[in-house]
C-alpha positions as CSV (number, residue, x, y, z in Angstrom):
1,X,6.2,-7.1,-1.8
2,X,4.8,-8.3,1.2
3,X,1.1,-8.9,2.0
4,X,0.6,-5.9,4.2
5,X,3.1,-3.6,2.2
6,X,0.2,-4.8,-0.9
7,X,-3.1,-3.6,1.6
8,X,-1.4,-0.4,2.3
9,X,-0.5,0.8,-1.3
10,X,-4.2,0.0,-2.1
11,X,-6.0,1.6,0.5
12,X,-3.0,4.7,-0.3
13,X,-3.9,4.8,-3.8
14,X,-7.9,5.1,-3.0
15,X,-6.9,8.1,0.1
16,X,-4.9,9.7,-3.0
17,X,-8.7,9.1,-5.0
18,X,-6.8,6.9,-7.8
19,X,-9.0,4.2,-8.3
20,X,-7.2,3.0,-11.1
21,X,-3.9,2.1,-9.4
22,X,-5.8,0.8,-6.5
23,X,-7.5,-1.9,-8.5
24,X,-3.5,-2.8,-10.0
25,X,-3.6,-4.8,-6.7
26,X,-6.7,-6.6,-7.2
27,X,-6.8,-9.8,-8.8
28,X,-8.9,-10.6,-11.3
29,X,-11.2,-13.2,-9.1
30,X,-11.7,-10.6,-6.5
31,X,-14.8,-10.7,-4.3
32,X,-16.3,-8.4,-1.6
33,X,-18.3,-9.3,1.2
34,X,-20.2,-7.7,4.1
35,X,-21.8,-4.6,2.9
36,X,-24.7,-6.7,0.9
37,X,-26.6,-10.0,1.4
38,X,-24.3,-10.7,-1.6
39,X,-20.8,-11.1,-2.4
40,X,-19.2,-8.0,-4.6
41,X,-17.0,-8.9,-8.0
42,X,-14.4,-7.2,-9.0
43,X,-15.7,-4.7,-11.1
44,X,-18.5,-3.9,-9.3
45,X,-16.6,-3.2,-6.1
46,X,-14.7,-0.2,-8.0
47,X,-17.7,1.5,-9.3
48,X,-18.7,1.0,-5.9
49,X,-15.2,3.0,-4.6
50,X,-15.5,5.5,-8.0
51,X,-19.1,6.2,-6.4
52,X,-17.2,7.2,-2.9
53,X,-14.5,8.5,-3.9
54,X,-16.4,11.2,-6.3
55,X,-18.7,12.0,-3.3
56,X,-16.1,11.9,-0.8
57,X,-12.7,13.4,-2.4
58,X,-11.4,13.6,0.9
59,X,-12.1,9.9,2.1
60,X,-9.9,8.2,4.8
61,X,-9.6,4.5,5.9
62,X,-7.4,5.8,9.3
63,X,-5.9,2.1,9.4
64,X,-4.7,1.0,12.0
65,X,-3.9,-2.6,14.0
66,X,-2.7,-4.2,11.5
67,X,-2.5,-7.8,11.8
68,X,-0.8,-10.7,9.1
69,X,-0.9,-14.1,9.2
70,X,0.0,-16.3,6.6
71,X,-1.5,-13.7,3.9
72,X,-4.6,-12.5,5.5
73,X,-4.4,-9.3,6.8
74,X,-6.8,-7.8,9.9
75,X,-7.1,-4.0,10.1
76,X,-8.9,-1.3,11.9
77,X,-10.8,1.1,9.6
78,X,-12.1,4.3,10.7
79,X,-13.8,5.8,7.8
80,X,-14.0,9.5,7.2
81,X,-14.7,12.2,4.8
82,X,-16.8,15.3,3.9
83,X,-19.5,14.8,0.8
84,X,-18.6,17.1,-1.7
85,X,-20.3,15.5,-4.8
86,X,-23.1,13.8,-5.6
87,X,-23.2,10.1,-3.9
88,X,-24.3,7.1,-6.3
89,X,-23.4,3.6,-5.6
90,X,-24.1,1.5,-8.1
91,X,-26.3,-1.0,-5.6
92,X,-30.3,-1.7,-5.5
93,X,-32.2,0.3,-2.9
94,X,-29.6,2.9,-2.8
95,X,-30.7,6.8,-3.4
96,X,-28.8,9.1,-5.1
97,X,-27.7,11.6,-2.4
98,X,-26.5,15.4,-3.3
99,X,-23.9,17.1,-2.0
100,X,-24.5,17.7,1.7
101,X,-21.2,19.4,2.7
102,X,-21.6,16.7,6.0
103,X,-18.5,15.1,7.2
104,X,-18.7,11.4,7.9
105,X,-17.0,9.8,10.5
106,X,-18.4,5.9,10.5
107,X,-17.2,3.5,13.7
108,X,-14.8,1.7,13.5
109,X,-14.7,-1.7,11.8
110,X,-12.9,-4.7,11.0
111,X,-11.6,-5.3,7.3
112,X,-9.8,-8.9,6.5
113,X,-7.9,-9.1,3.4
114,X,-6.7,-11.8,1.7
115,X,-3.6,-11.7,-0.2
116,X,-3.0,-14.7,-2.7
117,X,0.7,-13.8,-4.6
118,X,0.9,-10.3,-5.5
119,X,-3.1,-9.5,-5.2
120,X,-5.6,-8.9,-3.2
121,X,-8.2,-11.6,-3.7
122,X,-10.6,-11.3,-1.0
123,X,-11.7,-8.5,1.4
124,X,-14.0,-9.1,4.6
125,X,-15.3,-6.4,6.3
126,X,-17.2,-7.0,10.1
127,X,-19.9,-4.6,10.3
128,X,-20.6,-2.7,13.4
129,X,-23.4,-0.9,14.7
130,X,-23.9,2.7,13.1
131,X,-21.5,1.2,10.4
132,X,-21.9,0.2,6.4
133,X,-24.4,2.0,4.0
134,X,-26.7,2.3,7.1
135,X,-24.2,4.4,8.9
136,X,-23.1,6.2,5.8
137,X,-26.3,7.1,4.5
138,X,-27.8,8.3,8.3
139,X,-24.6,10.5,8.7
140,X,-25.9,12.0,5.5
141,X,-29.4,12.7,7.0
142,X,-30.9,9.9,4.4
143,X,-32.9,7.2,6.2
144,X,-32.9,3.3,4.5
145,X,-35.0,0.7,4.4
146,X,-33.5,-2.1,7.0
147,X,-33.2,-5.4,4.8
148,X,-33.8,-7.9,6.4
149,X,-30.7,-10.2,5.5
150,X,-28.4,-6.9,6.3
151,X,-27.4,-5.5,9.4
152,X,-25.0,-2.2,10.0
């Protein structure tokens, strides 16, 4: 499978709320980076996704300009959705949010994936303003404290 066939069956299998088969194309190094002053592991990254996911059965990436080169992949996200359930992310300094019935539409932003073999090893993602947990969490009428390491 190719590198860009790999990023759209995972971000497929999260739209169809299937974390599971979204983390088959994971490797077991993986690391996330740009949401936190940090870089996310594996397995925090999915509870990160089951959080969304549950509070957002209706989330969309809306990829688009999709870019490879020699296994890193460049996309536009547009991230969408409608809270239906209760929001928890398992991250400090995040508040549980209830269902607010608000749809979310977040601007767009750059993701960079890096696909090493069959999985996907690495993903980037270029903040922009009004974008991130910032974004997410103003859409949803909940203000957060501005770290001061973190923009979005």
């Amino acid at each position: 499978m190719k590198p860009v066939e790999i990023v759209q069956r995972f971000v497929a299998a999260l739209e169809a709320g299937n974390v599971e088969m979204a983390a088959q194309y994971l490797s077991d190094d993986f690391t996330f980076s740009g949401l936190t002053s940090l870089p996310i592991m594996r397995e925090q990254y999915l509870q990160v996704l089951r959080g969304l996911i549950s509070a957002f059965p209706d989330l969309r990436f809306n990829l688009r300009d999709i870019r490879e080169e020699a296994g890193v992949i460049k996309v536009t996200a547009h991230i969408t959705g409608t809270q239906r359930g209760e929001l928890v992310l398992p991250l400090p300094d995040l508040p549980a949010v209830r269902p607010t019935g608000r749809r979310i539409s977040l601007p767009d932003e750059t993701q960079i994936f890096t696909v090493r073999g069959s999985k996907i090893s690495f993903i980037k993602l270029l903040l922009f303003p009004g974008g991130g947990f910032q974004g997410l969490y103003r859409q949803l009428g909940v203000r957060l404290p501005v770290p001061e390491n973190v923009t979005g």
